[in-house]
N, C-alpha and C positions, 0 to 999 in steps of 0.2 A: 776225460774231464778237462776244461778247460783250469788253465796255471793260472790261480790268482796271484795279487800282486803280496807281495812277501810281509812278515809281518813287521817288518821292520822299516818300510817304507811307507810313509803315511803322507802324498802325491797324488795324487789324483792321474792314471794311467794315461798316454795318447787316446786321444779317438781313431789312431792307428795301430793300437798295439791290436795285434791279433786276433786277441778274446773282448775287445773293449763290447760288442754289442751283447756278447753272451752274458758278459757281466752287467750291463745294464737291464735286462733280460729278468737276470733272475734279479737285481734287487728293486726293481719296478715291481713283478707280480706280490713278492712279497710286501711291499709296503702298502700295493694295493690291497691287499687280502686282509691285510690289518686294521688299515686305515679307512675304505671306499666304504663298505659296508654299515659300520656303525655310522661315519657322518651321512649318509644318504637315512637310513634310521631316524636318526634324532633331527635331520632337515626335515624328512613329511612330518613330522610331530610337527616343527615350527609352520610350516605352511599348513598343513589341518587346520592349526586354528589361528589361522591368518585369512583362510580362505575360507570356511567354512559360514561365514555370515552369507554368501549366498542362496544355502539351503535354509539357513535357520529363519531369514526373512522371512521366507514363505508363510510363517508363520506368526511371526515375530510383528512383523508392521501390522496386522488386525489387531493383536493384544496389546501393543503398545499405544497405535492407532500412529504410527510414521508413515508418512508419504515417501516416495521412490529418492524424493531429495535430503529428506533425513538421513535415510539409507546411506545414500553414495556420500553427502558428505562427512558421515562417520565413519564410512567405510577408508574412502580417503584419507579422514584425518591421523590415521594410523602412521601414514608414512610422514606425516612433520615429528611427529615424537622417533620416526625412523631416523631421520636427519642428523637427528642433534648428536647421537652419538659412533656414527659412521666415521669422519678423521678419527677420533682418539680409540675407538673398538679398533681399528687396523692398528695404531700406532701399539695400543697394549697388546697384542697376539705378539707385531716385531721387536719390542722389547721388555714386554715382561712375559707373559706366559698364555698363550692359548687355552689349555685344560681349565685353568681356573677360573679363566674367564669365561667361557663356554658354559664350564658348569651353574654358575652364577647368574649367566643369562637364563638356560633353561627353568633354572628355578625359579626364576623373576616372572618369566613369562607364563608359567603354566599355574601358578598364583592368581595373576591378571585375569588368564582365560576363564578360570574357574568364577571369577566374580562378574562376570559377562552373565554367567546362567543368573546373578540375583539382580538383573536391573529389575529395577520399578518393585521390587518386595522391599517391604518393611524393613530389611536389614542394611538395604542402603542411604537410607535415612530422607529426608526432606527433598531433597533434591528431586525434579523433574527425570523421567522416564529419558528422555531426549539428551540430558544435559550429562546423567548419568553414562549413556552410550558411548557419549562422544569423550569423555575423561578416560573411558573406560579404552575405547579404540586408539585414545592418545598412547595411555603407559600401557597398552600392548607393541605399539611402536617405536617408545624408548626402551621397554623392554628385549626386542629382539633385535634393536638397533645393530649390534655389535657382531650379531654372528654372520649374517653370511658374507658380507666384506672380511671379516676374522679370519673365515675359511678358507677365503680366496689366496689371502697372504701365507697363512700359513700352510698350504699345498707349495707355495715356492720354499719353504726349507725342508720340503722331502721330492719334491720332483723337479729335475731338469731341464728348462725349457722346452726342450723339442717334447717331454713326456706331459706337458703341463694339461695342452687342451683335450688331450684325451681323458686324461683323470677327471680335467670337471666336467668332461661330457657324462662319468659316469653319474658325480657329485649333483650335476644341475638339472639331470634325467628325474630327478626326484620332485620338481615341481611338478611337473604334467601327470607322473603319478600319483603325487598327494592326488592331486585334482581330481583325476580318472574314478579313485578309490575311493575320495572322501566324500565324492556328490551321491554314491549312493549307498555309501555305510550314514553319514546324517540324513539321506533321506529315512534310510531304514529308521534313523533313533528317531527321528521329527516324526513319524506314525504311530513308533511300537512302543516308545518309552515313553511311557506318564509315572512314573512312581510317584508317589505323594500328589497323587491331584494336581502336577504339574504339568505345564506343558511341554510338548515333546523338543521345541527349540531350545530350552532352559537344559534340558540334558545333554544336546550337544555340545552346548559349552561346558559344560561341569565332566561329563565325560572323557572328552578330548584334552583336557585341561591337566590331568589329574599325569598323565603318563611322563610327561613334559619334570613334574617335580621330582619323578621317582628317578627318571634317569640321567640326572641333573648329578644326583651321587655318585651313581654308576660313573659319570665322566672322568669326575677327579680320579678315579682308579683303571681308568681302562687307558685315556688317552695319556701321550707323551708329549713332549713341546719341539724336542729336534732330535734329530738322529741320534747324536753324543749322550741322548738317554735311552735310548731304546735297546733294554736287554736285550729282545726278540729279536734284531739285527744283530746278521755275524759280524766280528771286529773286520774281514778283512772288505765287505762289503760296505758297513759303516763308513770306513776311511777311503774308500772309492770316491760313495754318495760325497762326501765330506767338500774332497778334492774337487769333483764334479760342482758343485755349487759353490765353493771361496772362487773357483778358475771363473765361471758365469762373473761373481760381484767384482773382481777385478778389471774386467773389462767394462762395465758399465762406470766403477770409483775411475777410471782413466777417462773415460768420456763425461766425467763429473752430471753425473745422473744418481747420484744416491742422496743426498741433502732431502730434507722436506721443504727446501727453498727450490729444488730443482725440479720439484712436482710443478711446481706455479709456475716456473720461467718457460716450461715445455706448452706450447701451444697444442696440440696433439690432446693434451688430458683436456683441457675444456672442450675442444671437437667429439672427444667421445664421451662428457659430460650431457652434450646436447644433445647427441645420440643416443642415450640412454634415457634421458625424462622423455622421448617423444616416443620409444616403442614402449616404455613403461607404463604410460599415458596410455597407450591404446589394449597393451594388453591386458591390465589391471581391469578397467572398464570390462571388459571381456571376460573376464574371471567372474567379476560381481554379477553381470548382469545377463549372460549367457543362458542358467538355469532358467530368468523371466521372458529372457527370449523365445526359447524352447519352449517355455509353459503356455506361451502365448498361442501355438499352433494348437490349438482348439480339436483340430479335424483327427490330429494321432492320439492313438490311446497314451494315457499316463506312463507305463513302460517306458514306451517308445521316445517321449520326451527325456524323461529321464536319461535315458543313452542316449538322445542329442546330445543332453548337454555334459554327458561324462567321455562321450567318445573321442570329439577333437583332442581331446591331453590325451588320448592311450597313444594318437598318432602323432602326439608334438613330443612324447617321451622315444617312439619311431626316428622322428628327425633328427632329434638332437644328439643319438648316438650315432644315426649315417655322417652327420655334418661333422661331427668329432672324429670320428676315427677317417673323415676323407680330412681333414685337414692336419692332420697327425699325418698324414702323406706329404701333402702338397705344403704344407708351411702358410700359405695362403691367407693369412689373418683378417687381412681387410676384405675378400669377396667371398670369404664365407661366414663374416657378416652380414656384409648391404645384401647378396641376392638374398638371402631366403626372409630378411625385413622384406625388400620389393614384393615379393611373392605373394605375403601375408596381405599388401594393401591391394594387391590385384584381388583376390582371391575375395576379399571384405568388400570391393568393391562390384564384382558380379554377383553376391551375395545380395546387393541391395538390387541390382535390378533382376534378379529372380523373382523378389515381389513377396507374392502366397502359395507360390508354390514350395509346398512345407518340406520335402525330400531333400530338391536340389537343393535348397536354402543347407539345413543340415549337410548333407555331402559338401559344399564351399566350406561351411563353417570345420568342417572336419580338415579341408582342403589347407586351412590358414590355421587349423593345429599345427599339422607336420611343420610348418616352416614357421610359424610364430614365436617361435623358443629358440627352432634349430642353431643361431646367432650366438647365442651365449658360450659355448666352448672358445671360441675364438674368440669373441669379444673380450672376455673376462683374463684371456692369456696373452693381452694385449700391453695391459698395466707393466705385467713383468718382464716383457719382451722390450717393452721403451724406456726403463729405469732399475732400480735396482735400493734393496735394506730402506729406508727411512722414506726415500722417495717413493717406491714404490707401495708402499703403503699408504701414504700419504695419498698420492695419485689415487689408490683403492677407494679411498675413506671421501675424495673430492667429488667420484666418477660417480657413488655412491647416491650421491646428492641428486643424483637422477628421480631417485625414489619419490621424490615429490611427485613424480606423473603419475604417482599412485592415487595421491590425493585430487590431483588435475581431473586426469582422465576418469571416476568413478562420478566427481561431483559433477563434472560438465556433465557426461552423457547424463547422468539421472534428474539435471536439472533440465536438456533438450530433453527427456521422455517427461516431464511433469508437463512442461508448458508447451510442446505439440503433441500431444496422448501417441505418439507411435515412435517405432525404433529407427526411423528410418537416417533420419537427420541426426543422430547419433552414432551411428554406423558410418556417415559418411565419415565425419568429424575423428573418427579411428582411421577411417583408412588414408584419410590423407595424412595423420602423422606419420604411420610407416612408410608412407611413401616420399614424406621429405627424409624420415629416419635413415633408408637408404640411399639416397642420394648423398644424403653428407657423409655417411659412412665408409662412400665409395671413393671418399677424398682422403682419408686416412692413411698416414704414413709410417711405416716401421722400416726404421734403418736396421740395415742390413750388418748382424754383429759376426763377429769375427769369431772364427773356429778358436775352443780352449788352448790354450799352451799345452804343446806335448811336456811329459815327462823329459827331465834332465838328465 
């Protein structure tokens, strides 16, 4: 058994001492086994019903009577209510408390969800059908405003830089799964569920809506905010992690990267600012409108649409764990970015000139799963590798602001499929964001930080 460090030293060990990887070793899996689990959990809860207004549509625009641009624009408008509270949700994870905030969000938003199932009833009063969606789309996006920049920050007060993109590979693995899952658990409810003479989209929301409040409580008791609280950590492991992460913020407090003035003065966050509304923009769009794409192949049976448009995420949840654990290797932050953006706009783009042939079309679109996502491990472990405590939250909470290509990309394309009746001009309009996405991406700089101080 490898000699931990003694209990009376509380140092943080060389990255030379003898055992330094085995003790990193074991206190990565445990904190993974503790931590990954539940946040990937209560993350498909938050994307379910973030994402799930592309099945409910199907339904939903006859009985509402919305067109493809009501749609997207409400689907959209989710992410300016995302916006508003991106800086200060990262700023409260780094100084006052993740768990409670988390919990708060979950409960906010799965309230919200739940009153999606009553637009246009009587209970939501005078207000138009249309106008009701879009308030309703807002505070689902103030609502969950805070968490997944939240989670971002607060994965850097339990894992160490070189540990970081691999933990969110497992953490961000979880949209393409919501996705994969949830397009044919709501299809299944948008058939099978009428209770009360309702229709089946009205219980997607009510449904999905409902799990989101219950383990909202659960949080406040499960999660912890930093290691120095975490009974389930042993003391000598604790004071490892401890040393491990003050040594990291030291070396950035010397390159004066910790201030939330040092977020603004680094050119680097706005470059990846811009890089993130443009594949945001294209992938969002892609989420919403994917299943009408699919639906639209006439020639395959219902099934078979169905897994068009569920399969691409089983193989972007594929990528995103190859691209994480190869970059957990190689360090490589910035080219395992840009290539697999490129990819996704190659990939979108032979898509459109396949045309009607309904197969290939799907195998592309499965083709710009795997790499459409795969980006996010790296990208996300970007922030903390450039800065550090207030900045680099900061930096989260600014990069964040990308979200708006949520609202970009869902209204443009739905507004190009209203006013030319086909996808096509929509599709391009995606693939050329990823493909300036990675190009700029490919300009991205991370200085090269210096090895922890050894032990004294």
């Amino acid at each position: 058994m490898p000699k931990f460090p003694s209990a009376t030293n509380s140092v943080s060990p060389s990255r030379n001492h003898p055992h330094a990887e085995v003790i990193a070793a074991h206190v990565r899996r445990r904190i993974s086994r503790r931590l990954i689990p539940y946040l990937m959990f209560i993350y498909l809860l938050a994307y379910l019903d973030r994402a799930n207004l592309g099945i409910a549509k199907l339904q939903m625009q006859k009985d509402l009577v919305f067109t493809d641009a009501v749609i997207g624009f409400g689907a959209g408008v989710y992410f300016f209510g995302f916006v508003l509270l991106s800086i200060p949700g990262s700023l409260i994870v780094e100084r006052w408390s993740a768990r409670k905030w988390i919990a708060g969000i979950m409960i906010s938003w799965g309230v919200v969800a739940v009153m999606m199932g009553f637009i246009g009833a009587p209970l939501m009063g005078s207000f138009s059908p249309k106008w009701q969606f879009y308030v309703l789309r807002f505070l689902l996006g103030v609502a969950e405003a805070g968490f997944f920049p939240g989670v971002i920050v607060y994965f850097s007060h339990w894992y160490r830089l070189e540990d970081r993109a691999r933990a969110l590979a497992f953490f961000v693995v979880t949209q393409p799964i919501a996705v994969a899952t949830g397009i044919p658990l709501s299809r299944w409810v948008l058939e099978n569920i009428h209770w009360l003479a309702w229709s089946g989209w009205r219980w997607i929301f009510i449904l999905e809506g409902i799990p989101p409040i219950l383990f909202g409580f659960i949080t406040l008791l499960y999660l912890v905010d930093r290691p120095q609280e975490a009974k389930w950590l042993p003391d000598h492991e604790k004071r490892w992690l401890i040393g491990e992460l003050k040594s990291e913020e030291r070396q950035k407090t010397a390159a004066r990267r910790v201030s939330m003035l040092d977020a603004f003065r680094h050119p680097q966050t706005f470059l990846l600012l811009i890089v993130s509304f443009l594949i945001i923009t294209g992938n969002q769009a892609l989420i919403f409108f994917l299943p009408s794409i699919t639906e639209s192949k006439t020639s395959l049976p219902v099934a078979i649409r169905t897994l068009g448009a569920a399969l691409p995420y089983a193989f972007s949840a594929a990528g995103i764990l190859l691209n994480g654990f190869w970059v957990h290797r190689t360090g490589a932050l910035r080219w395992h970015t840009a290539v697999p953006v490129l990819a996704t706009g190659i990939s979108l783009s032979l898509a459109i000139l396949a045309g009607d042939r309904a197969w290939l079309v799907i195998g592309l679109f499965c083709l710009a799963g795997f790499t459409s996502q795969a980006y996010m491990p790296a990208f996300w472990a970007m922030p903390s590798a450039l800065l550090g405590k207030s900045a680099a939250a900061t930096a989260v909470g600014l990069i964040a602001l990308g979200n708006l290509g949520g609202f970009a990309g869902p209204a443009i394309f739905g507004y190009l499929r209203t006013s030319t009746g086909n996808y096509q001009i929509g599709l391009s309009f995606l693939a050329g964001c990823m493909l300036v996405a990675g190009l700029l991406a490919s300009m991205i700089r991370i200085p090269n930080n210096p090895q922890p101080e050894p032990m004294q």
